[in-house]
C-alpha positions in Angstrom: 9.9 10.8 -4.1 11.0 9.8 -0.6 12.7 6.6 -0.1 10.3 3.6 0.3 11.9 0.5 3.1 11.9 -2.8 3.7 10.4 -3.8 -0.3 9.7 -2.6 -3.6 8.1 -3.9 -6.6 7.9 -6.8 -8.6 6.9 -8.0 -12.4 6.8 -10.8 -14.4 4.0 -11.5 -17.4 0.6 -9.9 -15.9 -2.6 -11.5 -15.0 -5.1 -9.5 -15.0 -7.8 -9.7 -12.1 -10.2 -12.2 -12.1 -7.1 -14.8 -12.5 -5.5 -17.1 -9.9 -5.1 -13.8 -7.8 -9.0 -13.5 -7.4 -10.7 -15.6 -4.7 -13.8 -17.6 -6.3 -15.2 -19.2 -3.3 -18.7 -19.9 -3.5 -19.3 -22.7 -1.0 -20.0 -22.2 2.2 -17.1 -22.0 4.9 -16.4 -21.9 8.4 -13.5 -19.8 10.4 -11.7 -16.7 9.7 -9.9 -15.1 7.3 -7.3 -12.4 7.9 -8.4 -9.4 5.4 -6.9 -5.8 5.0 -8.8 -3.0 2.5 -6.7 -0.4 0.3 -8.5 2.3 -1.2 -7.0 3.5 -4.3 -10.2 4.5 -6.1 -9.6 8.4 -7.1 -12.6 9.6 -7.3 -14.2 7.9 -4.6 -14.6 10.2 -1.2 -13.9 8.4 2.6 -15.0 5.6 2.4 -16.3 3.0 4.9 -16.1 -0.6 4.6 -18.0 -3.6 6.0 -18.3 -7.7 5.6 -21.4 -9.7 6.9 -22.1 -7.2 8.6 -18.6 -6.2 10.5 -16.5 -2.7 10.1 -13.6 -3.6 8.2 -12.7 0.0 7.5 -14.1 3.9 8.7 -13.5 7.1 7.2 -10.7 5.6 4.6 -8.9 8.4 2.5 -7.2 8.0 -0.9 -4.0 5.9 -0.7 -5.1 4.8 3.0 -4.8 0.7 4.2 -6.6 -0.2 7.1 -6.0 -1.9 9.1 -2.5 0.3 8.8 -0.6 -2.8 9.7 -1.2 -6.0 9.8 -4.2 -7.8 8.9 -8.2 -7.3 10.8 -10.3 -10.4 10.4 -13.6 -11.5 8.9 -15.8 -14.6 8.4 -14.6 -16.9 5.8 -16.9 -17.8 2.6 -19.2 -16.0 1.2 -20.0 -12.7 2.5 -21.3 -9.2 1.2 -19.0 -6.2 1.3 -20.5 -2.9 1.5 -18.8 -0.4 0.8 -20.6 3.4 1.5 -19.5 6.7 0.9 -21.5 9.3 3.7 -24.3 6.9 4.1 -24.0 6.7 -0.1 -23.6 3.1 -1.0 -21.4 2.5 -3.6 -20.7 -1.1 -3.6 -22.6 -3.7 -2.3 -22.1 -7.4 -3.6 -20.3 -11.0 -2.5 -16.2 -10.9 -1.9 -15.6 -14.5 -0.3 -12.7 -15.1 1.4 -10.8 -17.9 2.3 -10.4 -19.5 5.7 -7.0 -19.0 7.9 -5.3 -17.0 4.5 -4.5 -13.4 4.2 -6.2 -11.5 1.9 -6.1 -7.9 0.5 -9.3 -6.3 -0.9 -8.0 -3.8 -3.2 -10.5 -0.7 -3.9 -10.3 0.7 -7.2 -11.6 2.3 -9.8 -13.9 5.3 -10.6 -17.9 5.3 -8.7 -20.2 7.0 -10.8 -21.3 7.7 -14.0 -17.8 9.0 -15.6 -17.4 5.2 -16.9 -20.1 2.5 -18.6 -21.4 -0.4 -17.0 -19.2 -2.7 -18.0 -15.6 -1.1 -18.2 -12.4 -1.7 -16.5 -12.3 1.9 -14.8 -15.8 1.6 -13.1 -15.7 0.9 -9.2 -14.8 -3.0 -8.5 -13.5 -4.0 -5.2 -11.3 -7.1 -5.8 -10.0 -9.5 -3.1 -6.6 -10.7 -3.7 -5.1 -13.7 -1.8 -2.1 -12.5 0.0 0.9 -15.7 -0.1 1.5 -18.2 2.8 5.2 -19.1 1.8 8.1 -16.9 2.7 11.0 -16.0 0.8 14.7 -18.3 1.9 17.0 -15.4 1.1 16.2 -11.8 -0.1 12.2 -10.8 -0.8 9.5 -11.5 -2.5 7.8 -8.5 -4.1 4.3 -8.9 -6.4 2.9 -5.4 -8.2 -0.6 -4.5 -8.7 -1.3 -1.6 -11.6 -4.2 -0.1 -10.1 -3.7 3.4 -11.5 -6.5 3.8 -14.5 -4.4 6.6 -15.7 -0.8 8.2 -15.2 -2.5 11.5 -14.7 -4.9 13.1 -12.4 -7.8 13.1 -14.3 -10.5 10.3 -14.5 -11.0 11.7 -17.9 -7.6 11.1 -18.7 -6.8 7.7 -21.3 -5.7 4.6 -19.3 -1.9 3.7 -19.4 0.2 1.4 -18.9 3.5 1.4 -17.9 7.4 0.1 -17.7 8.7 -0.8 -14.6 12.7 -1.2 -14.2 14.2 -2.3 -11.0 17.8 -2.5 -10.1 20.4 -2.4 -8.0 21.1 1.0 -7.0 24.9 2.5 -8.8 23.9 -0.5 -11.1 22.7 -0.1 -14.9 19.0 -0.3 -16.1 18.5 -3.6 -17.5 17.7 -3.0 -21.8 16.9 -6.6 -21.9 15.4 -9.3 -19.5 17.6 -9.6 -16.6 18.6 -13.0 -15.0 16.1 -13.6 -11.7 16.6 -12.5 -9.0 19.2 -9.8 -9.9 17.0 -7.3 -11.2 13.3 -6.9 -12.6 12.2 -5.3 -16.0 8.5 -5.3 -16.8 6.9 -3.8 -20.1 3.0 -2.6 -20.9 1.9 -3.6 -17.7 -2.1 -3.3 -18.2 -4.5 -1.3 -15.9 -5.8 -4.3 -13.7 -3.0 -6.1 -14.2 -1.4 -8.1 -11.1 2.1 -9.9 -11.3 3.1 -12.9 -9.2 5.9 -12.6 -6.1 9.4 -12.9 -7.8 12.9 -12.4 -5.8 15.2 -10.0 -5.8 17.8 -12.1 -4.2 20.5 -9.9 -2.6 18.9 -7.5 0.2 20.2 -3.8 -0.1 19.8 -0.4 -2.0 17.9 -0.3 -5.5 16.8 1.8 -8.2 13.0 1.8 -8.8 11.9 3.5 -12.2 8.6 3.7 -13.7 7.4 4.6 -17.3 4.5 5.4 -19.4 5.1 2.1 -21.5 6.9 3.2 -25.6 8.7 6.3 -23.5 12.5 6.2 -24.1 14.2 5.7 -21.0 17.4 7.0 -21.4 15.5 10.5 -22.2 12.1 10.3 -20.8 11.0 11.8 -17.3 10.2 8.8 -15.0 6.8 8.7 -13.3 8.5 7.8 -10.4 12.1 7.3 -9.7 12.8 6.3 -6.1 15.6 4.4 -4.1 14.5 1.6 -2.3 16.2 -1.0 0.3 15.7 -4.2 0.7 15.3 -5.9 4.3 16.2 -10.0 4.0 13.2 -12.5 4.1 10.6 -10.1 3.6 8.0 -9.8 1.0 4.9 -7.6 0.3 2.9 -6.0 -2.5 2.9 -2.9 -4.2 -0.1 -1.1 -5.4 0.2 1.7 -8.0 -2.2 4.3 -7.8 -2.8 7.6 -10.0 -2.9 11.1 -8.9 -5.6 12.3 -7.0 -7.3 15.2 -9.1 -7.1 18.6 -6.9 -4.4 17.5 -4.6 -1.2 19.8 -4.6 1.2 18.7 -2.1 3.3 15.3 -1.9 2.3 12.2 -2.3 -1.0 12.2 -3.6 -0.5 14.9 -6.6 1.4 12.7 -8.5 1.2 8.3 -9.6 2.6 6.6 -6.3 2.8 3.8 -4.7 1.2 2.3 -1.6 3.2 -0.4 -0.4 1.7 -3.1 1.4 4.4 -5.4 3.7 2.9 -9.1 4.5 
């Protein structure tokens, strides 16, 4: 895969959605929040995307962020998002938001019938809340598993997966590294979001990822990329299946859509 810059991903134990990630604000509030939309839902078409009213998003492909940089705003508190498909509505329900904080509404899983009511791979737009602080040396990285499977097929059982990062040249950690020097993660859940840890020296590094119980010293990683690390930075990183049909690079094979704050 080609080289990602400026960050990379990030693990430490999972919480799953609905956590202290999820915003639950019910009461009523006044000014803006700063609000971006990723649409990693596979078998979802474009998609559009409004809030109380306002366009947050048009004609959104698979593995798409809008705005593309940067942050678009919307009224904080409660507020329904709509989400529609050619005029189709496929979402249409309260996401508050917070006032003055950054927040990224992640799209994701599977609209239609393909799933019951009820389970984790059925379409959920979730609003995450997107840190204030900044990192003092090196960056910050936080990892959301948003790929329902490792293949291209909704059909397809849900995995999860192994996530080794490490400084490039370096070896991959068989145990948990110290922090900040490299990141190991293991069964990361569908769903599952971590919280930002460091990686404290800025430069080059290995980024491997696994179906979690595959051997790495023989398996075939799902991705294996090199990545560099810019100083004071931080973002997150969304993983995402492959898009059934697609045959050219990046979206016919599990990726990563990375998300700088």
């Amino acid at each position: 895969m080609r080289n990602l810059s400026l960050l990379l991903l990030v693990a430490v134990p999972a919480v799953l959605f609905g956590c202290d990630e999820r915003n639950d604000v019910t009461a009523p509030s006044t000014g803006t929040a700063r609000v971006r939309i990723v649409h990693v839902a596979p078998t979802a078409p474009v998609l559009d995307v409004a809030r109380s009213g306002a366009t947050l998003a048009t004609a959104l492909t698979y593995g798409a962020v809008s705005p593309a940089t940067g942050y678009g705003a919307s009224p904080a508190g409660p507020g329904v998002l709509r989400v529609t498909a050619s005029g189709t509505t496929l979402f249409d329900a309260q996401i508050p938001l917070l006032r003055d904080t950054a927040q990224t509404i992640v799209l994701l899983g599977n609209p239609g019938a393909a799933f019951p009511a009820g389970s984790a791979r059925t379409f959920q737009p979730v609003a995450l809340k997107d840190t204030a602080a900044a990192p003092a040396a090196g960056a910050w990285l936080r990892l959301v598993h948003a790929a329902d499977s490792v293949a291209a097929t909704a059909g397809a059982a849900t995995s999860a997966v192994d996530i080794y990062i490490y400084p490039q040249g370096g070896a991959r950690p068989t145990a948990a590294p110290a922090a900040g020097t490299a990141i190991r993660v293991i069964n990361a859940s569908y769903r599952a979001v971590t919280a930002y840890l460091p990686l404290t020296t800025p430069g080059a590094y290995t980024v491997e990822v696994f179906v979690t119980g595959a051997a790495p010293a023989t398996a075939t990683p799902l991705i294996a990329s090199t990545v560099t690390l810019a100083n004071l930075s931080k973002a997150t990183v969304v993983a995402r299946r492959a898009l059934a049909g697609a045959t050219t690079a990046p979206l016919n094979a599990f990726g990563l859509v990375l998300l700088p704050e």
